[in-house]
VOGU-3710 file (C-alpha; in Angstrom, 3 decimals, decimal comma):
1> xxxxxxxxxx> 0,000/0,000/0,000  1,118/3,353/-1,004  2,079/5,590/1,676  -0,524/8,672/2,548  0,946/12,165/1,567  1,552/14,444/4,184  1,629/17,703/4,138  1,885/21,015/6,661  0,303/24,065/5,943  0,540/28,043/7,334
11> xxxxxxxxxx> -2,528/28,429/9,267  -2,047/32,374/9,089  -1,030/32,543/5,278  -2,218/29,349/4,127  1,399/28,214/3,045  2,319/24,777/2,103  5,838/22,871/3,118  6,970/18,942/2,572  8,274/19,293/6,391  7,791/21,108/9,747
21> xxxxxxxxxx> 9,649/24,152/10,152  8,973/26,410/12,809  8,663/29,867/11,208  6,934/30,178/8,337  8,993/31,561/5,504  5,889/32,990/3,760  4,728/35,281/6,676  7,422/34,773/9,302  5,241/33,444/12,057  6,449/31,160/14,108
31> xxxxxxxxxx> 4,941/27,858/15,094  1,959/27,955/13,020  2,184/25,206/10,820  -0,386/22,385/11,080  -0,339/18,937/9,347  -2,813/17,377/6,816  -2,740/14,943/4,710  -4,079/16,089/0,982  -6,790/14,088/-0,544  -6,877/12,050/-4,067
41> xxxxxxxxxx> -5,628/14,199/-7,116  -8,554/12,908/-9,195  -11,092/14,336/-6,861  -9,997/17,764/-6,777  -12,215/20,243/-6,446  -12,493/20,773/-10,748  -14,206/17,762/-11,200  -16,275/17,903/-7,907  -16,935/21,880/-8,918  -18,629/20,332/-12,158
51> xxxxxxxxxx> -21,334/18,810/-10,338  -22,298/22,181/-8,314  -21,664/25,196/-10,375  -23,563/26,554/-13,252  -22,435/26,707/-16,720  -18,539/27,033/-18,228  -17,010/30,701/-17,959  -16,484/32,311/-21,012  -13,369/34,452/-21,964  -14,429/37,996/-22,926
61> xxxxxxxxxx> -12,479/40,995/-23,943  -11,677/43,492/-21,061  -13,678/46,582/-23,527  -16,484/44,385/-24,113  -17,324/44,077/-20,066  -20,853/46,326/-19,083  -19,202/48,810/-16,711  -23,336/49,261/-15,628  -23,903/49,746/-11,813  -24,016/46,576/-10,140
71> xxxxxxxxxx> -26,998/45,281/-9,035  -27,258/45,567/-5,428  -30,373/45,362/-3,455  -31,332/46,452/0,511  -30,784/43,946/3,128  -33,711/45,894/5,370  -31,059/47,198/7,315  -29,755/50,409/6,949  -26,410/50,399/8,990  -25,452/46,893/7,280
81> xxxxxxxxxx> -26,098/48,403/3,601  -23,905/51,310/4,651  -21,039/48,971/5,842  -21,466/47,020/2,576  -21,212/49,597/0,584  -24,860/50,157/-0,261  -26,196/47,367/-0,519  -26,004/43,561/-1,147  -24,342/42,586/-4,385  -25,283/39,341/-6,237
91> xxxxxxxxxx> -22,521/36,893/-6,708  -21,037/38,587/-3,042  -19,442/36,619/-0,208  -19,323/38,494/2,689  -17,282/36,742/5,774  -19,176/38,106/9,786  -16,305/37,500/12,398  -17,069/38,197/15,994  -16,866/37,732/19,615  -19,238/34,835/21,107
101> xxxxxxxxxx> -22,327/36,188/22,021  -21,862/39,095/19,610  -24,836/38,986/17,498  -23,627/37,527/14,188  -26,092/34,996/13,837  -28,946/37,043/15,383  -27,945/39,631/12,808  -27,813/37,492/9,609  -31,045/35,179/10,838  -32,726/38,936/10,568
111> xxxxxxxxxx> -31,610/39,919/7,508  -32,638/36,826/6,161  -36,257/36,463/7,486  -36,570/40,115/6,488  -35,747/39,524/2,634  -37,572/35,845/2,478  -40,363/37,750/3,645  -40,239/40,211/0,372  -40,263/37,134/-2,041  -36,188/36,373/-1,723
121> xxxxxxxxxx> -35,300/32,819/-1,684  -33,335/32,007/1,165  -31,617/29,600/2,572  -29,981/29,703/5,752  -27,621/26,474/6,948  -27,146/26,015/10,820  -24,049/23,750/11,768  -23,796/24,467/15,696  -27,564/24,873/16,441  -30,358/22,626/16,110
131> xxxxxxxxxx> -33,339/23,592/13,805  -35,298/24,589/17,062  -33,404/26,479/18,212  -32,802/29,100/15,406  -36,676/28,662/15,468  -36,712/29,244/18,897  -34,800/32,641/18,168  -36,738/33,878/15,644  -39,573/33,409/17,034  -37,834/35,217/20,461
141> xxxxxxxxxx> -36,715/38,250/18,100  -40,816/38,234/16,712  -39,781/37,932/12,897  -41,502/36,430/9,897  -40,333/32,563/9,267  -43,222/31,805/6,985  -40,941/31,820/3,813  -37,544/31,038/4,984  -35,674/27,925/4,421  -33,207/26,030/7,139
151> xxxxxxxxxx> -31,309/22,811/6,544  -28,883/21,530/9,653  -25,935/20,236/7,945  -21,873/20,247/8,246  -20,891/18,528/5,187  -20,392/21,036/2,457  -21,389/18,342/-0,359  -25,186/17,908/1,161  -25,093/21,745/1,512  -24,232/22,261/-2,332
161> xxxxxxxxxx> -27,094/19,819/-3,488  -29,281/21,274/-1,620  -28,773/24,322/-3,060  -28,872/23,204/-6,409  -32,319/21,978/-5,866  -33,404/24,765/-4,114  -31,699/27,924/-6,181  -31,210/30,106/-3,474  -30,510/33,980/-4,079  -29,149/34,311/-0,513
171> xxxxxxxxxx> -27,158/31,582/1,269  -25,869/31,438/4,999  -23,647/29,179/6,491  -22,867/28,994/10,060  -20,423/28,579/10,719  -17,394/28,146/8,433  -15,501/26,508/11,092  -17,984/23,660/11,642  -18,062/22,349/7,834  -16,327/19,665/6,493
181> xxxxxxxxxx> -16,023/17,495/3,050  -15,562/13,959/3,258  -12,718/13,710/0,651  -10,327/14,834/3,227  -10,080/12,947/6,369  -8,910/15,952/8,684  -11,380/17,012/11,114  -13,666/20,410/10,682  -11,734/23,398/11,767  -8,387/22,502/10,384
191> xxxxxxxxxx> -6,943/24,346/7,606  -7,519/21,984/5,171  -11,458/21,600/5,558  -11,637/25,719/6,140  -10,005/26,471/3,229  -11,512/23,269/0,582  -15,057/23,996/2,082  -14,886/27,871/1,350  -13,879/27,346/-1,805  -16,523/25,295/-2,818
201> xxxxxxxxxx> -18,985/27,219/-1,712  -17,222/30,191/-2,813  -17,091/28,659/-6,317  -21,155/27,949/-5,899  -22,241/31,800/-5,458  -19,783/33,296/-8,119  -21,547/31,181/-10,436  -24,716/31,610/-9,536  -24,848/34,968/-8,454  -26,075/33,990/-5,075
211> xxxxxxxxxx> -25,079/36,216/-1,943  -23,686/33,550/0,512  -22,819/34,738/4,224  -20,029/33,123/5,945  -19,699/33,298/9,450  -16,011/32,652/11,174  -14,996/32,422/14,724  -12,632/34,409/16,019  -9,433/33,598/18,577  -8,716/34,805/22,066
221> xxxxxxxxxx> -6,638/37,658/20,341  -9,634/39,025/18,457  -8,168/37,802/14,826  -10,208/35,662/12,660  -9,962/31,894/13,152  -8,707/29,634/10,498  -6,072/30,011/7,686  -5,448/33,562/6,520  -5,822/32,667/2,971  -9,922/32,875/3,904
231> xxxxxxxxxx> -9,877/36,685/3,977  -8,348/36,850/0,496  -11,122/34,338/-1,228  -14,025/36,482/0,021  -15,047/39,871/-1,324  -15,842/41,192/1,940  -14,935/41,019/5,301  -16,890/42,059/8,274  -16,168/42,191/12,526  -19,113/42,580/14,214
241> xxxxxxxxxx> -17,756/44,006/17,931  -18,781/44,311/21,413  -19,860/42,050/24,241  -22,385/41,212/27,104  -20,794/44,016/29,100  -22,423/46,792/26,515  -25,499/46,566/24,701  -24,134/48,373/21,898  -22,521/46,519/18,995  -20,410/47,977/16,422
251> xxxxxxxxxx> -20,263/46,172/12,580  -16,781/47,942/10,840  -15,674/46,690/7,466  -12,046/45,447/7,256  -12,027/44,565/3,671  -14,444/45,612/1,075  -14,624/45,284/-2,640  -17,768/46,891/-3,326  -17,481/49,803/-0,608  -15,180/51,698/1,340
261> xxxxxxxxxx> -13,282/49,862/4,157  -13,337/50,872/7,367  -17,093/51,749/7,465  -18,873/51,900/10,846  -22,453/50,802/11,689  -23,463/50,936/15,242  -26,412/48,949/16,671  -28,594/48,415/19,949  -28,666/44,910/20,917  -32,438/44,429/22,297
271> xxxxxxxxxx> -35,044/42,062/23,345  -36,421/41,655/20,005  -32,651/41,547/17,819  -30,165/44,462/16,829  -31,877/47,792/16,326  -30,134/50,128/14,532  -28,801/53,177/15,895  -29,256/56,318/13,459  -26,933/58,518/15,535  -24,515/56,863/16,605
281> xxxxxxxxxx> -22,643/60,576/18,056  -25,397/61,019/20,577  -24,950/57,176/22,154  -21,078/57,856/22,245  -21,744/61,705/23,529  -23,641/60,727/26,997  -21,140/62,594/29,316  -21,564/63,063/32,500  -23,525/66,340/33,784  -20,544/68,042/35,687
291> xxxxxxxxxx> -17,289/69,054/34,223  -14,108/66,693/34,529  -10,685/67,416/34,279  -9,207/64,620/31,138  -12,726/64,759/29,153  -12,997/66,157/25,721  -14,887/65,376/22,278  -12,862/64,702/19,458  -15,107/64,641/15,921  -13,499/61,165/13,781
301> xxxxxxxxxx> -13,795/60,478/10,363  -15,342/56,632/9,851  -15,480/55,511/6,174  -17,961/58,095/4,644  -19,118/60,234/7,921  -18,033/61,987/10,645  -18,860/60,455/14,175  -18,231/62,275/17,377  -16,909/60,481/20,752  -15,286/61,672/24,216
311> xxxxxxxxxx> -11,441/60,680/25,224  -10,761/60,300/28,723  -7,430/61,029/29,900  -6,134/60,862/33,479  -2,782/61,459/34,822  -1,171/60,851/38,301  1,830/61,042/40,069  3,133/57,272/39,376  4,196/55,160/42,713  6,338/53,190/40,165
321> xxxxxxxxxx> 10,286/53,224/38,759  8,694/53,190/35,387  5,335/55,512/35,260  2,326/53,559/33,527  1,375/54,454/30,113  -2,074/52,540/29,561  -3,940/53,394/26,100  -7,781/51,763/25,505  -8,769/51,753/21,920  -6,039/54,099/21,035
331> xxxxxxxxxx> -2,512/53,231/19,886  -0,172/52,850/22,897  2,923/53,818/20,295  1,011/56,626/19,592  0,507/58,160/23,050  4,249/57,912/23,787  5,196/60,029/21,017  2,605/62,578/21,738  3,829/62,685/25,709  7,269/63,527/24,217
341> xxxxxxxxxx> 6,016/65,946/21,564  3,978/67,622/24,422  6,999/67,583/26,474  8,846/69,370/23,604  7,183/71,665/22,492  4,626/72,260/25,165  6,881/72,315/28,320  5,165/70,119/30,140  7,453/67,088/32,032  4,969/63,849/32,410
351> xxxxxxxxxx> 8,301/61,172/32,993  7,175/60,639/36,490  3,635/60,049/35,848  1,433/57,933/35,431  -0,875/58,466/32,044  -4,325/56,522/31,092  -5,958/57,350/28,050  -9,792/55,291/27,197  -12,324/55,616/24,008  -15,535/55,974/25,904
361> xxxxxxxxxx> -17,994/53,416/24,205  -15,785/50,763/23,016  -14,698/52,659/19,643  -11,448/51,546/18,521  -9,674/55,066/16,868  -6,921/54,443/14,329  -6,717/57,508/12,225  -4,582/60,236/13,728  -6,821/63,400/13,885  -7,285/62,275/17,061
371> xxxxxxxxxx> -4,187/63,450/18,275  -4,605/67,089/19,112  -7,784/65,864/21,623  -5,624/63,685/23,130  -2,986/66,005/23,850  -5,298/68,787/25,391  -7,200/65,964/27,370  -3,689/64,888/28,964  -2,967/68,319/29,982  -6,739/69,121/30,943
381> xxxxxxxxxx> -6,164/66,160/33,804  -2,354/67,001/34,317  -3,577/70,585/35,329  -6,493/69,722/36,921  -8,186/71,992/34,780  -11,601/71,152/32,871  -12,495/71,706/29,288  -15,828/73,399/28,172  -18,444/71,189/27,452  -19,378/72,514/24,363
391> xxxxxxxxxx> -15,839/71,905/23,198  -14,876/69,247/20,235  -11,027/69,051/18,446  -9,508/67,595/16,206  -6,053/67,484/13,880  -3,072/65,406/13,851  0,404/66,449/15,480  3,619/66,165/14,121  6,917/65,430/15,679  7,902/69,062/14,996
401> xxxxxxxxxx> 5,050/69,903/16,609  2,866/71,111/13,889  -1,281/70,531/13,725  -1,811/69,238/10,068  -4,890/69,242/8,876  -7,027/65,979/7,718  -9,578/64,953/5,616  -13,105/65,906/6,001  -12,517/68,795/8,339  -15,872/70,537/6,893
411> xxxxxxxxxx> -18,354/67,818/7,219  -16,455/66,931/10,776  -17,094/70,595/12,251  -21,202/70,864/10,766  -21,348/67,304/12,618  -20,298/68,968/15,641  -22,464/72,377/14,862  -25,540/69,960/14,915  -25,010/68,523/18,350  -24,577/71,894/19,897
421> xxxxxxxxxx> -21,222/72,108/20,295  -20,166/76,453/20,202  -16,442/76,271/20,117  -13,909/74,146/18,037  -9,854/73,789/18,161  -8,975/72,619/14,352  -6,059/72,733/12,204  -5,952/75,937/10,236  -6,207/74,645/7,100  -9,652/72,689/7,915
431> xxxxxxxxxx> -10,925/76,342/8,417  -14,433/76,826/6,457  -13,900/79,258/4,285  -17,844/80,225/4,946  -18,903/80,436/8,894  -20,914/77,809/10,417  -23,764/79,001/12,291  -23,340/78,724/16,325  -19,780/77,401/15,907  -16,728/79,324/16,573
441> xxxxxxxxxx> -13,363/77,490/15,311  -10,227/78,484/16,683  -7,343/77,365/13,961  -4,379/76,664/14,997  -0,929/75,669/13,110  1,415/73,900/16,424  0,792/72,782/19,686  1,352/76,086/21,382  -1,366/77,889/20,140  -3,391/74,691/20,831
451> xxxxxxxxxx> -2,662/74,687/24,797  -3,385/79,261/24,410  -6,583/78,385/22,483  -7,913/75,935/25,387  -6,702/77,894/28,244  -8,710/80,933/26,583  -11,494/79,566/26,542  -10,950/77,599/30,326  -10,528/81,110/31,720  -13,580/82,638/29,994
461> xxxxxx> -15,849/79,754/31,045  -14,738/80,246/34,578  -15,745/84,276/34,150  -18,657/83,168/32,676  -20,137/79,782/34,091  -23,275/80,276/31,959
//
């Protein structure tokens, strides 16, 4: 008998090697290489594919291609078409990563028992929950299950001829992690049957312009379970954050063919499923009624609008050889170089304490026109010294301690104008060149005139309290 093949394969990058090796030479990580052994040549996934996907592609000249709008239609939820890009496309896959207990299947059993209730044919495949109790949920959430399909299977080549029979326009699969084909005897979750199984099914929607919805596990680090190769197959990736210790959930787009990436939708988890939030700046704006030293509104820029949220900062004389320097959903690297650009140019010495900066809400900020609010809420609490309330900033520093401007700085200040915010630290060249009505913006070109403009206006709210 001839002796099995065996193989080890990347389960960040999806490489293949004839041996162990500890790093991967593809990606460099270390210790991430898993064995498998391949399954029969003849039954690769070509002659399988045959059996499950439409008709033969067609080679067609690159002028001849209809450069029409694609097709999308509404999912019924607003805050999911706007992280999609507008819509759902046909032909899509779209991957939902999350936390346990996040929402991704209560969000996807929604969408679909919204659309099978306009006349879509859906299909939605459970693989970790009975068929009672997705009923169960549904009828918990109070949605209409007169028209949508369920099948309980893990074995991706029941789930393909059942959708040939059935022709569905949307598909679901939960999760990706649980599937499995029997032509390769490694169990479900390893990279083999992750990878094989997506592709099939990946294969099955491109040609026949179904929408399928994958939903992955994540790992104790937050990243997506499962071979890295995944996220490249898919058109679109979305991480559906937050846990039981907020009832708010936040759906961002890491990857997005048909959209822009890094697109925000916020939503209310509830009794009866997600509810989505329409403005979002008013659930991340519920501040506390008395002024605090460390608390300030900074107006961010999240894939196509603006979205207002307070930074905390708080800083303390540190009880330690080596002062603290804790940053929540902020980059730490980031808030040491603004301590030593602050230290710099703004003359203040912070080496001896201790500095915590939080995100209130959960809201993970990775552009940097976050910077200047960050810097004035670190000296707000470092003085002891409270901001007005009706103050929002923005603009990114630079190591010579410059305020540049960034993107959007128009639609970021009328955002601010419309929550009733009266005074505004920006970068001088995000200036409106026409006023904006109960809004006065103070520009500002380094981090000097910064720290003047906010002690300004600290002294003339303690003149005038009103």
């Amino acid at each position: 008998m001839a002796k099995a093949k065996i193989a080890f394969v990347c389960s960040d990058c999806g490489a293949d090697y004839a041996k162990w090796q500890g790093q991967c030479s593809a990606c460099n990580a270390w210790n991430t290489l898993v064995q498998f052994k391949p399954g029969p040549a003849e039954g690769g996934r070509a002659a399988r594919g045959q059996g499950y996907a439409g008709a033969q592609s067609e080679v067609t000249q690159l002028a001849d291609i209809d450069l029409a709008e694609l097709p999308r239609f509404a999912s019924g939820i607003a805050e999911l078409d706007r992280v999609l890009g507008g819509g759902l496309v046909p032909g899509s896959v779209v991957l939902v990563g999350g936390n346990p207990g996040a929402g991704k299947s209560t969000l996807l059993l929604q969408v679909m028992c919204l659309l099978a209730g306009q006349g879509k044919h859906a299909l939605y495949v459970t693989g970790e929950e009975s068929p009672q109790q997705v009923g169960m949920r549904a009828h918990r959430l109070q949605l209409p299950q007169d028209n949508l399909k369920l099948l309980a299977e893990t074995g991706v080549e029941q789930i393909l001829k059942a959708a040939g029979q059935h022709a569905p326009e949307l598909l679901v699969v939960d999760s990706i992690q649980v599937m499995h084909s029997a032509e390769f005897p490694s169990a479900p979750g390893s990279v083999t049957q992750v990878r094989e199984c997506a592709a099939y099914l990946i294969q099955y929607a491109k040609q026949n312009n179904t929408v399928l919805f994958l939903v992955g596990h994540v790992t104790k680090e937050g990243n997506l379970a499962g071979p890295k190769v995944l996220e490249h197959m898919i058109d679109c990736f979305v991480m559906l954050e937050g846990g039981n210790e907020s009832r708010y959930r936040i759906l961002r787009a890491h990857k997005n063919r048909f959209g822009a990436v890094n697109e925000l939708g916020v939503f209310a988890m509830t009794e009866t499923g997600l509810k989505e939030v329409r403005n979002p700046s008013a659930i991340f704006l519920a501040r506390a009624e008395e002024e605090a030293p460390g608390s300030l509104v900074v107006a961010l820029w999240e894939g196509t609008r603006p979205l207002l949220v307070e930074i905390q900062a708080l800083v303390d004389a540190s009880q330690l050889g080596n002062p603290r320097r804790v940053a929540v959903g902020l980059e730490h690297n980031r808030l040491a170089m603004l301590l030593a650009v602050l230290h710099r140019h703004g003359g203040l010495f912070m080496a001896d304490q201790d500095v915590f900066v939080n995100v209130v809400g959960g809201v993970k900020v990775s552009e940097t026109s976050a910077d200047l609010a960050l810097l004035l809420a670190i000296v707000s609490s470092f003085r002891d010294r409270p901001l007005p309330r009706d103050l929002v900033v923005f603009g990114e520093v630079g190591l010579a301690g410059e305020i540049r401007p960034v993107p959007g700085g128009q639609e970021r200040l009328r955002e601010a104008a419309k929550h009733g915010f009266r005074h505004a630290i920006a970068p001088a060249a995000n200036k409106p060149r026409n006023p904006i009505a109960g809004l006065q913006v103070y520009p500002v070109t380094n981090v000097s005139q910064a720290l003047e403009a906010a002690e300004n206006l600290t002294r003339e709210r303690s003149r005038n309290p009103a």
